[in-house]
C-alpha positions as CSV (number, residue, x, y, z in Angstrom):
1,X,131.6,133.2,298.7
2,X,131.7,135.2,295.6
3,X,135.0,138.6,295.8
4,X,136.2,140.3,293.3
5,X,140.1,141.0,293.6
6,X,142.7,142.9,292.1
7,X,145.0,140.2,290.3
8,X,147.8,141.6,291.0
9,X,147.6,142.2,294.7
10,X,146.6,138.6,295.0
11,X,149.5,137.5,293.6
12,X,151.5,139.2,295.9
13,X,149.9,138.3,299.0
14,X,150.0,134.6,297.4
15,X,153.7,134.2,296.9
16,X,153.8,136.1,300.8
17,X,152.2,133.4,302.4
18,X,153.2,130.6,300.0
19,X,156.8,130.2,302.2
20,X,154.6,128.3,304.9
21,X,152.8,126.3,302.8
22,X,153.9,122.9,302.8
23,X,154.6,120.9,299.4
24,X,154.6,117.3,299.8
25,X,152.4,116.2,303.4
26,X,150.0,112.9,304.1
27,X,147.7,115.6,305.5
28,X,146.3,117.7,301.8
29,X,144.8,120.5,303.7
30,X,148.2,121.7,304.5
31,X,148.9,122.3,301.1
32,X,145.8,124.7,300.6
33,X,145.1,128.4,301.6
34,X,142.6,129.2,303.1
35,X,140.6,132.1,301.7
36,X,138.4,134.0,304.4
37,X,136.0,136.9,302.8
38,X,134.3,139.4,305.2
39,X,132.1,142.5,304.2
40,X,134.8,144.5,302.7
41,X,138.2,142.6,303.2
42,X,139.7,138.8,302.4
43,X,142.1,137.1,304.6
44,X,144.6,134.6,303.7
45,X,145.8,131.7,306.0
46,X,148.5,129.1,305.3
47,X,150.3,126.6,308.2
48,X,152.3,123.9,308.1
49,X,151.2,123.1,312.0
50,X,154.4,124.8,313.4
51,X,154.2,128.3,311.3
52,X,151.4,130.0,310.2
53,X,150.8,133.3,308.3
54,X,147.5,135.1,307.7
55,X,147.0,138.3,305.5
56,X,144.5,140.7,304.2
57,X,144.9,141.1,301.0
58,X,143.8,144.8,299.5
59,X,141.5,145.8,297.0
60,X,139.1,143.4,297.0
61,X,134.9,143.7,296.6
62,X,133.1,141.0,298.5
63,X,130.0,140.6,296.8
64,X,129.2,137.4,299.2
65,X,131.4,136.7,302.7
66,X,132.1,133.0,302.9
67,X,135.1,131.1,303.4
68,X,137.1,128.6,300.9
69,X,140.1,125.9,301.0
70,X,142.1,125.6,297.6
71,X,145.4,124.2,296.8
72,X,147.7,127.2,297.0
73,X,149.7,125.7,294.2
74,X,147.4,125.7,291.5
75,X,145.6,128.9,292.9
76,X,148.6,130.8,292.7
77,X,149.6,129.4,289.4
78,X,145.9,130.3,287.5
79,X,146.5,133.7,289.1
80,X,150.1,134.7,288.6
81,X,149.1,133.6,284.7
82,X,146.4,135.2,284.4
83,X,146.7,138.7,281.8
84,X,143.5,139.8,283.7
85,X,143.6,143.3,285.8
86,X,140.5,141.4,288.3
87,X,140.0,138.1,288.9
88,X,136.1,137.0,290.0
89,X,136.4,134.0,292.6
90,X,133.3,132.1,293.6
91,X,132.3,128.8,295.2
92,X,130.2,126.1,295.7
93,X,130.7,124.0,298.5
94,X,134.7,122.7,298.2
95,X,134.8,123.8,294.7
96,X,136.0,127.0,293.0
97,X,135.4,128.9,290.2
98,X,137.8,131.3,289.1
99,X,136.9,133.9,286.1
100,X,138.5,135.8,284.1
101,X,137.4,137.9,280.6
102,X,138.2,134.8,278.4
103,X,139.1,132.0,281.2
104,X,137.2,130.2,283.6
105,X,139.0,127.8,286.1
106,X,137.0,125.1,288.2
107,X,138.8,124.1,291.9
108,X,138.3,120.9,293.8
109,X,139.1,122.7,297.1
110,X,138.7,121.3,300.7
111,X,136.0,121.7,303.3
112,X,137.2,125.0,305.5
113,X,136.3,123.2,308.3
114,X,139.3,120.6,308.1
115,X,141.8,123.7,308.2
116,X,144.0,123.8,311.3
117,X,143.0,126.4,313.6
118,X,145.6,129.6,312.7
119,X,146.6,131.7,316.0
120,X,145.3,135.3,316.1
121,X,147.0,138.1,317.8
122,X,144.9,138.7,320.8
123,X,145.4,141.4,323.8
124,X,148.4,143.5,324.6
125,X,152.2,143.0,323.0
126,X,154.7,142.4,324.8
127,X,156.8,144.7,322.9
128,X,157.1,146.6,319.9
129,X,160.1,146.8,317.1
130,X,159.8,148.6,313.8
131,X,160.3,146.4,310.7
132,X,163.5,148.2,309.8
133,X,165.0,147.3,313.6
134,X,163.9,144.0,313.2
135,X,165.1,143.5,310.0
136,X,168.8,144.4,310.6
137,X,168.5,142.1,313.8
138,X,167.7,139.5,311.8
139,X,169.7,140.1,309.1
140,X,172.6,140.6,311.1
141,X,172.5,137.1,312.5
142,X,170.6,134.3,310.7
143,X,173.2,133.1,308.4
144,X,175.0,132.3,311.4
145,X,172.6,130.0,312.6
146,X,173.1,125.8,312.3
147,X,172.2,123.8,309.4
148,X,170.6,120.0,310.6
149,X,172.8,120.1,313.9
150,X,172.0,117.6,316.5
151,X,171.7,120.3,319.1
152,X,168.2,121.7,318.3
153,X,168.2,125.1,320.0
154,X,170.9,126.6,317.6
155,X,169.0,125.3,315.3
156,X,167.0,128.5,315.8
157,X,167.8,132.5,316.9
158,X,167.4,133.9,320.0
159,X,165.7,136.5,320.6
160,X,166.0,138.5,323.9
161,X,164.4,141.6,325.5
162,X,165.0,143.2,328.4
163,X,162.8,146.5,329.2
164,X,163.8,148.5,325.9
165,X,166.9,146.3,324.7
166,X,166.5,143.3,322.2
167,X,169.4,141.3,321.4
168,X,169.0,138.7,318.5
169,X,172.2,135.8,318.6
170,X,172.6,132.9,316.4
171,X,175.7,130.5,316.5
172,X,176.2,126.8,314.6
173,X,179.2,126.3,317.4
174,X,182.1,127.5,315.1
175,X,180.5,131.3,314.7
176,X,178.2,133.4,316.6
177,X,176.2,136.5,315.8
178,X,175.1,139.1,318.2
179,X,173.5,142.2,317.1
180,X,171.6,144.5,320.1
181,X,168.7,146.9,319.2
182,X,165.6,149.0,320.8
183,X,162.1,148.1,321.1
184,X,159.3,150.0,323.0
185,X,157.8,148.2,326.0
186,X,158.7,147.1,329.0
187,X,158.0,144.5,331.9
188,X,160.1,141.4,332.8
189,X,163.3,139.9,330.9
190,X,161.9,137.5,327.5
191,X,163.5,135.5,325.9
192,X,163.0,133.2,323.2
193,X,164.7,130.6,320.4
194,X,162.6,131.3,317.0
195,X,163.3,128.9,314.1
196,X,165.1,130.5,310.9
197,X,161.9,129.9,309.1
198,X,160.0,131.6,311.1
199,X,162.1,134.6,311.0
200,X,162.8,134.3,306.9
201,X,159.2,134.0,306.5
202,X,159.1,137.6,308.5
203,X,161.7,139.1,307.0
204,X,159.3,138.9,303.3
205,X,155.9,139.4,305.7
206,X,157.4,142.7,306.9
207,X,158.9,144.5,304.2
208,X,157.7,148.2,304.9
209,X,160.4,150.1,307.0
210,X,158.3,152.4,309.0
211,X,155.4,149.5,310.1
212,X,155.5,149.0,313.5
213,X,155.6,144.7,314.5
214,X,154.1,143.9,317.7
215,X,155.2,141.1,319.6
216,X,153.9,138.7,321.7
217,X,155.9,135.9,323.6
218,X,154.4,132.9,325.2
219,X,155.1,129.9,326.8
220,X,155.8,127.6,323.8
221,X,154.9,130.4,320.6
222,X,155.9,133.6,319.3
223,X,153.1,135.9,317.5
224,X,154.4,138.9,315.3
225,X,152.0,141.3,313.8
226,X,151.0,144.0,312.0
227,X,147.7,146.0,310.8
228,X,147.7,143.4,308.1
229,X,149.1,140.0,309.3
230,X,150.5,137.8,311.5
231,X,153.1,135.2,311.8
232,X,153.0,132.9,314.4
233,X,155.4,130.1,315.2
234,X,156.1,127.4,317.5
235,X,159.3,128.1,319.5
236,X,162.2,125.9,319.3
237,X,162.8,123.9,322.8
238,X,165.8,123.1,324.1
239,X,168.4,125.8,326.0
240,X,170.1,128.0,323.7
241,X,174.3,128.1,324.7
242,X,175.5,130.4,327.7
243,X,176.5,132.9,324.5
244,X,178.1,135.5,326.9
245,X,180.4,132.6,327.9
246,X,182.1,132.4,324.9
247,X,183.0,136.1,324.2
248,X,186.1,136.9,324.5
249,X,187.2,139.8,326.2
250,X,190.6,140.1,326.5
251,X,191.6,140.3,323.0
252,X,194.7,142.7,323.3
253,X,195.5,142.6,319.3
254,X,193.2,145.0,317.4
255,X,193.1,146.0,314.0
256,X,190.6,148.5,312.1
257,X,189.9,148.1,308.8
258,X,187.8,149.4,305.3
259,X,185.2,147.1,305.0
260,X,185.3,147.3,301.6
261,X,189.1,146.9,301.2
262,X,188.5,143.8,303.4
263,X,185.7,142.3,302.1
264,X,187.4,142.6,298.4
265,X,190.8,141.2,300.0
266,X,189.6,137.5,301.2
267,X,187.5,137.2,298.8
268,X,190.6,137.3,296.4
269,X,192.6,135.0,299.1
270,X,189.9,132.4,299.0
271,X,190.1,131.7,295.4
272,X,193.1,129.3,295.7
273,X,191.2,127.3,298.4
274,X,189.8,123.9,298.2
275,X,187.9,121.4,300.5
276,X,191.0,120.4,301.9
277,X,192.6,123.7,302.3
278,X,189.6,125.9,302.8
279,X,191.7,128.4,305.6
280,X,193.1,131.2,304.7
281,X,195.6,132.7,306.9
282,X,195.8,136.5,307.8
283,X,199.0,138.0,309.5
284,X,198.8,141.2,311.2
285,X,200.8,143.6,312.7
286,X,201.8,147.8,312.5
287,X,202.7,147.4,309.1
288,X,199.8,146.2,307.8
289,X,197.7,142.8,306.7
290,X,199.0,140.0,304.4
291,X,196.4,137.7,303.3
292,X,197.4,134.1,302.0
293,X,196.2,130.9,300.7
294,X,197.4,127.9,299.0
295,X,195.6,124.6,298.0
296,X,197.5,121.6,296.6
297,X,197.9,121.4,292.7
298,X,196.2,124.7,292.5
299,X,199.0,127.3,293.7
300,X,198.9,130.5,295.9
301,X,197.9,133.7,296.7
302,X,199.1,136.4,299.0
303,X,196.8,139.8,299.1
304,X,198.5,142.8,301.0
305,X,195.8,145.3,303.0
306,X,196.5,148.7,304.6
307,X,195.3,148.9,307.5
308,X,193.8,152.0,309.4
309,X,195.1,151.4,312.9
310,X,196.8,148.4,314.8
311,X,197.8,147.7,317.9
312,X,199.2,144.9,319.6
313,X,201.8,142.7,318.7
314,X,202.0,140.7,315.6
315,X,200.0,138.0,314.9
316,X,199.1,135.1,312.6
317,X,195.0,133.4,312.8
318,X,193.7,131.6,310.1
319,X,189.6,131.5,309.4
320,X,187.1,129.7,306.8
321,X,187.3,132.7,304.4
322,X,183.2,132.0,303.8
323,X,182.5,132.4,307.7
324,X,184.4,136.1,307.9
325,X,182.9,137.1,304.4
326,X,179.9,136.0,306.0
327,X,179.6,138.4,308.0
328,X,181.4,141.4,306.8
329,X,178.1,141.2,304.0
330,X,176.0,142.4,306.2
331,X,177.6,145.2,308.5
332,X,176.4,148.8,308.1
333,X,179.5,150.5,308.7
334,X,182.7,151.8,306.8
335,X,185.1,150.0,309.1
336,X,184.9,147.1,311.6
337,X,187.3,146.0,314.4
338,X,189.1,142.8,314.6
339,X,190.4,141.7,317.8
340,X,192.4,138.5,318.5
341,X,194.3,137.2,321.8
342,X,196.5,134.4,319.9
343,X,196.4,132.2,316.7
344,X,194.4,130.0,318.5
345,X,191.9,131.3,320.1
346,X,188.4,133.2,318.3
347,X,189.0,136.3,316.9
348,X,186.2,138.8,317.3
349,X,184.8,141.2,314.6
350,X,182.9,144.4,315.9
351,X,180.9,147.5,314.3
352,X,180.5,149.5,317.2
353,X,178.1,148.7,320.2
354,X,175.5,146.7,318.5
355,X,177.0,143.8,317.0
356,X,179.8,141.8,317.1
357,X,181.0,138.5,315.3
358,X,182.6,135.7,317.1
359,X,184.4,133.3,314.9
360,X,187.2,130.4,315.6
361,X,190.3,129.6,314.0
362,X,190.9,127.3,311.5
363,X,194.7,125.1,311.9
364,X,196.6,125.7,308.4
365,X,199.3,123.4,309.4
């Protein structure tokens, strides 16, 4: 193999697919790319055997199609340092030879061969989303998502289509995310638990707005694509909570507030909270918001917020200031919507039709 590329698109598409490569394995070839030259294009391919990502990378010449395995880390390194505009890249069997005007790197690669096989996208999507939609989904819902929980499925999102509807939900039991969307498409209800890393992994795959990701759902994987590359990724098993189950719907206390105003205001309530005092409790009613904190040895606060509209009658909830800021980082709107039925049950935080933030109380007593 013997391609000429632009440095500084190889770099990119490099540090793109370096998220799936794996670091420390008993297995070395899953710590190499895999480096695929055609007549006028090279692919990229990295897996760690339950994500994989493969990429063209532009502006390259292929002066001889062949294929290569070399250790992404040192790859990347020689290239990122490089103050070349193009970078030659030949081989020799499992070794490669990397040239610059005045460098020259030698590779001890592996043979292609012992590379995993890397799904391709083959046949007709399911669906299609555009990277913008599917961004905000994501967005809108992964930090919500559990951290080394024994129950496996909310260890991962959901994602769920039916005909031209996709709703993406993510909960860790104390906090659930819900955020609805359109796709193009149709045929029978999908639905499937992704793993985060799959889905952060997309999020840096898929950065141009306006491209179009086609989506393809099997049995035990999920295959994203665009003109350029795919992610696939093996599903996470299990059954993902009844999530419908535990939205409430009878919350008859509602308060609209500035975003903004609201965002700024716990933040300022949660600086006198510790580990053991890590609530922050938030009375509302006509006249308005009062938030208020206190932590042993440390002191307390009390923040006072206007609020736009209230109805209801008065009522005091208490939260994990992180798990409301949480979400009020990444609503799109100028307002949201609390609702609460007592100081003991979740309170729920809306932006309109397409998303909506369950979260339970905290006890401050």
């Amino acid at each position: 193999m013997k391609v000429i590329c632009d440095r500084g698109a190889l770099v990119e598409s490099l540090n793109l697919i370096g998220g799936v490569v794996v670091a420390r394995t008993p297995k070395p070839v899953l710590t190499c790319v895999k480096l695929a030259a055609s007549s006028d294009s090279v692919t990229l391919a990295a897996t760690d055997l339950e994500v994989s990502v493969t990429l063209s990378t532009p502006k390259v010449d292929v002066a001889e199609a062949g294929e290569a395995l070399i250790p992404a880390d040192k790859l990347t390194q020689i290239v990122r340092e490089s103050i070349d505009p193009t970078l030659t890249l030949t081989t020799e069997q499992d070794v490669a030879h990397i040239t610059g005007q005045d460098s020259k790197y030698k590779i001890y690669g592996h043979a292609p061969g012992d590379f995993p096989a890397v799904p391709g996208f083959e046949g007709e999507p399911d669906f299609e989303v555009t990277a913008a939609e599917l961004h905000r989904l994501i967005a809108m819902t992964i930090f919500a998502t559990a951290r080394e929980n024994s129950r496996y499925a909310i260890n991962g999102v959901l994602l769920e289509r039916d005909g031209k509807k996709l709703s993406v939900v993510a909960t860790d039991g104390h906090r659930l995310a819900l955020a609805k969307g359109a796709c193009t498409g149709g045929g029978e209800k999908q639905s499937a638990i992704v793993p985060t890393k799959a889905l952060n992994l997309l999020l840096r795959l898929f950065d141009d707005a306006e491209q179009t990701v086609r989506v393809k759902i099997d049995s035990n994987q999920i295959l994203f694509t665009t003109d350029g590359a795919v992610l696939a990724s093996n599903l996470v098993e299990g059954n993902f909570p009844p999530y419908a189950d535990v939205i409430p719907k009878d919350g008859d206390k509602k308060a609209m507030l500035a975003t903004d105003v609201f965002i700024s205001a716990v933040r300022r309530a949660a600086l006198l909270t510790n580990e053991e005092s890590k609530g922050v409790r938030l009375a509302f009613s006509p006249e308005g918001l009062v938030l208020s904190s206190r932590a042993p040895e440390m002191g307390e606060a009390e923040i006072k917020v206007d609020v736009a509209e209230y109805s209801g009658d008065p009522i005091e909830i208490g939260f994990n200031p992180a798990y409301v800021l949480d979400a009020l980082k990444v609503v799109d709107e100028n307002q949201v919507q609390f609702d609460f039925k007592a100081g003991n049950k979740p309170g729920v935080l809306r932006t309109g039709p397409n998303f909506l933030y369950v979260v339970m109380p905290v006890n401050l007593q």
